[in-house]
C-alpha positions as CSV (number, residue, x, y, z in Angstrom):
1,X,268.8,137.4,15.9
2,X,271.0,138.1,19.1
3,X,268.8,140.9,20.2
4,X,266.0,138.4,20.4
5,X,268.7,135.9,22.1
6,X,269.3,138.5,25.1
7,X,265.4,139.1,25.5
8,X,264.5,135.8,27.6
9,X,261.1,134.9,29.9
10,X,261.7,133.9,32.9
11,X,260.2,134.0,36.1
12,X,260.3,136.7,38.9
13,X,262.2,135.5,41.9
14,X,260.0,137.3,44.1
15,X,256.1,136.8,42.6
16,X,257.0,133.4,40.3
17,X,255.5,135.2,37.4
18,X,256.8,135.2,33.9
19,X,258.6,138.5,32.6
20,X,260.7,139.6,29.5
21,X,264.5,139.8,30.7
22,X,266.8,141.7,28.7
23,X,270.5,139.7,29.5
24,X,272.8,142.0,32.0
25,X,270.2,144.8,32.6
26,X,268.3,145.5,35.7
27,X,265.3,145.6,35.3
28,X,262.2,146.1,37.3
29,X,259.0,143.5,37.7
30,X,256.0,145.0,36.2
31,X,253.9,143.1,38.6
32,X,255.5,143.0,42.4
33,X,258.1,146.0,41.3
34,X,261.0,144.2,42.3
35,X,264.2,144.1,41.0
36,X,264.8,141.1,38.5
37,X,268.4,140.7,39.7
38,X,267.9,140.9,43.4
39,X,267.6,137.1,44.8
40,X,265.3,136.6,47.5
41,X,266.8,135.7,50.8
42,X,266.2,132.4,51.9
43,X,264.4,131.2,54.9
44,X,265.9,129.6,58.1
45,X,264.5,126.9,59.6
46,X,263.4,129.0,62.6
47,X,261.3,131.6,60.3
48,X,259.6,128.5,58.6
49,X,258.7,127.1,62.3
50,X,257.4,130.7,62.7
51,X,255.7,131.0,59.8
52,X,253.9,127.1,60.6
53,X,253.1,128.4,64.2
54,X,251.7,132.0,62.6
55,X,249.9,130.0,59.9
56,X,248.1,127.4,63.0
57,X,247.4,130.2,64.9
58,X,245.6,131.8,62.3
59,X,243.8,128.5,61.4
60,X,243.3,128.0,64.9
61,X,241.5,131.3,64.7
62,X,239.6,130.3,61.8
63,X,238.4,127.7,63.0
64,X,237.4,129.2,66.4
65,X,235.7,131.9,65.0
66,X,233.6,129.6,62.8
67,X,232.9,127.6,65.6
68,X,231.2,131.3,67.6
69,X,229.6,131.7,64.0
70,X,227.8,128.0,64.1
71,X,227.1,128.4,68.0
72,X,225.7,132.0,66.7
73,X,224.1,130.2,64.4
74,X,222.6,127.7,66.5
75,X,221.5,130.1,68.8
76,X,219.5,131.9,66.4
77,X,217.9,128.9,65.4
78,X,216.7,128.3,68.7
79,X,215.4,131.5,68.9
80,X,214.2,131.3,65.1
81,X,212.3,128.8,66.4
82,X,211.1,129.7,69.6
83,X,209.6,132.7,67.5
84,X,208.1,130.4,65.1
85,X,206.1,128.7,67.9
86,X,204.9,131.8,69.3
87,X,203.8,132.8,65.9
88,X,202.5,129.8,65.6
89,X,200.2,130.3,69.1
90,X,199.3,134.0,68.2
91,X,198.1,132.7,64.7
92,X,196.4,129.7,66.5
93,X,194.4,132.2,69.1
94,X,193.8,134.9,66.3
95,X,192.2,131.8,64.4
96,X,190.3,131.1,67.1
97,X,189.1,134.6,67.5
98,X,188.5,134.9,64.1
99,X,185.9,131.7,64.2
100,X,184.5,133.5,67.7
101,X,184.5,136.8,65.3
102,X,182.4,134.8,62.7
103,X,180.1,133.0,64.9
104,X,178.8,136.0,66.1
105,X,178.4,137.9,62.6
106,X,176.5,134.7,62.0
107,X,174.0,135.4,65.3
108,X,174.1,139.3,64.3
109,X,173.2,138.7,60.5
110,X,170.0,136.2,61.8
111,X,168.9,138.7,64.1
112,X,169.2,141.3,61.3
113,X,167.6,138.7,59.0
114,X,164.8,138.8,61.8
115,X,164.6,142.3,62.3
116,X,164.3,142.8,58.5
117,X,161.1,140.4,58.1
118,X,159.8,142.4,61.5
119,X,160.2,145.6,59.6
120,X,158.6,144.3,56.3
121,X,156.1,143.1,58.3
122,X,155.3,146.3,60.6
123,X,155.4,148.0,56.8
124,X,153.2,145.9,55.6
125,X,150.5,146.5,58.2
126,X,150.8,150.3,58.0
127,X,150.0,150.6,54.9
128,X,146.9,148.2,55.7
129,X,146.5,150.8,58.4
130,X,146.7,153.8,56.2
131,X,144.6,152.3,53.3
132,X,142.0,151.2,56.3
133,X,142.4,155.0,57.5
134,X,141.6,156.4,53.9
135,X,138.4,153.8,54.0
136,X,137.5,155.3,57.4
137,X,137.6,159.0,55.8
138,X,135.5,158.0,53.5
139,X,132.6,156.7,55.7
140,X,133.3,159.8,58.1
141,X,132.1,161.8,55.0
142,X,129.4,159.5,53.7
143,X,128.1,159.3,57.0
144,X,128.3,163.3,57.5
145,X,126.3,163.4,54.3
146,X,123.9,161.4,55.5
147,X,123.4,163.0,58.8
148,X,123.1,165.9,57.1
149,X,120.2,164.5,54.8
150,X,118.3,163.2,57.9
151,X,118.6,166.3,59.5
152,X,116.8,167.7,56.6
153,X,114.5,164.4,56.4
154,X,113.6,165.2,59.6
155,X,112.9,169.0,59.7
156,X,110.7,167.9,56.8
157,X,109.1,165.2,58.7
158,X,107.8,167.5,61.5
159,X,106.9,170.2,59.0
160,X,104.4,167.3,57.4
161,X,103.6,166.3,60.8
162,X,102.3,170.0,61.9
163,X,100.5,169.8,58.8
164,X,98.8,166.6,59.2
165,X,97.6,167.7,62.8
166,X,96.1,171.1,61.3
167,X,94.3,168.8,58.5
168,X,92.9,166.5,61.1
169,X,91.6,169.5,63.3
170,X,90.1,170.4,60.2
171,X,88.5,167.3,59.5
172,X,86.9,167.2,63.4
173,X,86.2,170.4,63.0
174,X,84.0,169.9,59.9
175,X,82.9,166.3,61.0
176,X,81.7,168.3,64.3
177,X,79.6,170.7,61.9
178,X,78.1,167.9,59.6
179,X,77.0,165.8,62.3
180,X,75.0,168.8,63.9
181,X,73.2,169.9,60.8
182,X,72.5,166.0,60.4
183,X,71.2,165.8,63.7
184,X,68.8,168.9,63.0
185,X,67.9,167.7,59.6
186,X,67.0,163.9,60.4
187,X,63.8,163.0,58.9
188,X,62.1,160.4,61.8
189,X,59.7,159.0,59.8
190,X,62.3,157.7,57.2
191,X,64.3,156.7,60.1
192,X,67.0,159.0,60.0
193,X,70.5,160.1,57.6
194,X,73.7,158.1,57.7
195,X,77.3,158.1,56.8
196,X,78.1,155.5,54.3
197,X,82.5,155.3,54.2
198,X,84.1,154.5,50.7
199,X,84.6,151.1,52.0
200,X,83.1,148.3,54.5
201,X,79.4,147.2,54.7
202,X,78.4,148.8,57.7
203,X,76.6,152.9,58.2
204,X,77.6,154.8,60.9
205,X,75.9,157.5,62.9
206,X,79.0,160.1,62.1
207,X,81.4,160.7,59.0
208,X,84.6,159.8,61.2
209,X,84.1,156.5,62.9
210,X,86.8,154.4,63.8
211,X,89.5,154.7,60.4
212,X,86.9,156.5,58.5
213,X,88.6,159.3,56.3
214,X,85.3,162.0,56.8
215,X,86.5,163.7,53.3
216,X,85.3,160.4,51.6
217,X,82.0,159.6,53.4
218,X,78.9,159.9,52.0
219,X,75.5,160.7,53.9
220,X,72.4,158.7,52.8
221,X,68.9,157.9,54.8
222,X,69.3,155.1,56.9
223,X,66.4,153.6,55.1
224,X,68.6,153.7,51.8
225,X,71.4,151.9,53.7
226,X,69.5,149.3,55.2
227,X,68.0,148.5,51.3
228,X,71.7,148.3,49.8
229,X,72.6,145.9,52.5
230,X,74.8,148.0,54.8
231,X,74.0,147.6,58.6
232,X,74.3,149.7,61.5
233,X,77.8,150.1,62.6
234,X,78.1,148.5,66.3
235,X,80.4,151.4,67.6
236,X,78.7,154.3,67.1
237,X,75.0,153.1,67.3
């Protein structure tokens, strides 16, 4: 019981704060390390007035400093924005170059549009061109055929041509032969022989009159002819 009456709290007399005291020991502050028995001296009047002017000066202080910081402050405001504006401008004439920009990816993407319908277009009549081309090849060759066949049309043409001449030399040349041996065999009294053709009402005097084909006359007396109804051809008598 009187130990715990010579441990008392009470405050530091140099940081106010509350500490176990044992009664008539010295003993030390665990928090400003002071000794619990030495008093604290006190102040004159003058050291106050120091202190007051120290503590305005350092307000005074304070306060200009925070007055430098808010004209800082201000200052970067103004430049903040000053900035902002000329953002604002660049953005404003990049927009503008942006809509210039677009405008003419719009005129480029019409011409390409164009271009494009030019190209399916040119495409369009090559091919035309090339199946037109193929269609030309074609007639080339028919046409080579064919030139190729009236070449051979015609070589056979004048073969049959030099044939027909020889047959009609032929033909004169027998006509030529028959009408002499009629001539030397013509009866007068009956009037005479004539050529009767396979066709037509009139005799003739010679087996190739006119369009007569000599190989398919016929040589009666004149007599004969006149009693069948044929009369004398007006050409050759």
């Amino acid at each position: 019981m009187e130990e715990n009456e010579k441990n008392k709290m009470i405050k530091c007399p140099h940081c106010q704060k509350d500490v176990t005291h044992i009664e008539g020991a010295d003993y030390i502050c665990p928090y400003c390390g002071k000794s619990l028995n030495d008093q604290p001296e006190k102040k004159s009047r003058l050291q106050k007035a120091k202190q007051y002017v120290l503590r305005n000066k350092v307000l005074v202080g304070v306060v200009a400093c925070l007055v430098v910081l808010l004209l800082a402050m201000n200052g970067n405001v103004s430049s903040a924005v000053n900035e902002r504006e000329s953002m604002a401008k660049q953005l404003q004439d990049q927009t503008e170059h942006y809509e210039e920009l677009q405008s003419d990816f719009d005129k480029l993407s019409a011409r390409y549009d164009n271009l494009d319908s030019d190209y399916d277009a040119l495409k369009a009549e090559l091919e035309n061109y090339q199946n037109q081309q193929e269609t030309i090849d074609t007639l080339n060759t028919q046409l080579t055929d064919l030139q190729e066949k009236y070449d051979t049309l015609s070589a056979e043409n004048e073969e049959l041509k030099s044939q027909v001449s020889s047959l009609q030399a032929t033909a004169s040349s027998t006509a030529s032969s028959s009408n002499s041996s009629w001539e030397s065999t013509s009866d007068d009294s009956s009037g005479g022989m004539v050529w009767l053709s396979a066709t037509g009402s009139k005799y003739h005097s010679i087996p190739n009159c006119g369009n007569m084909n000599p190989n398919n006359a016929r040589q009666v007396s004149r007599s004969s002819a006149e009693a069948q109804g044929y009369g004398a051809c007006s050409k050759c008598w």
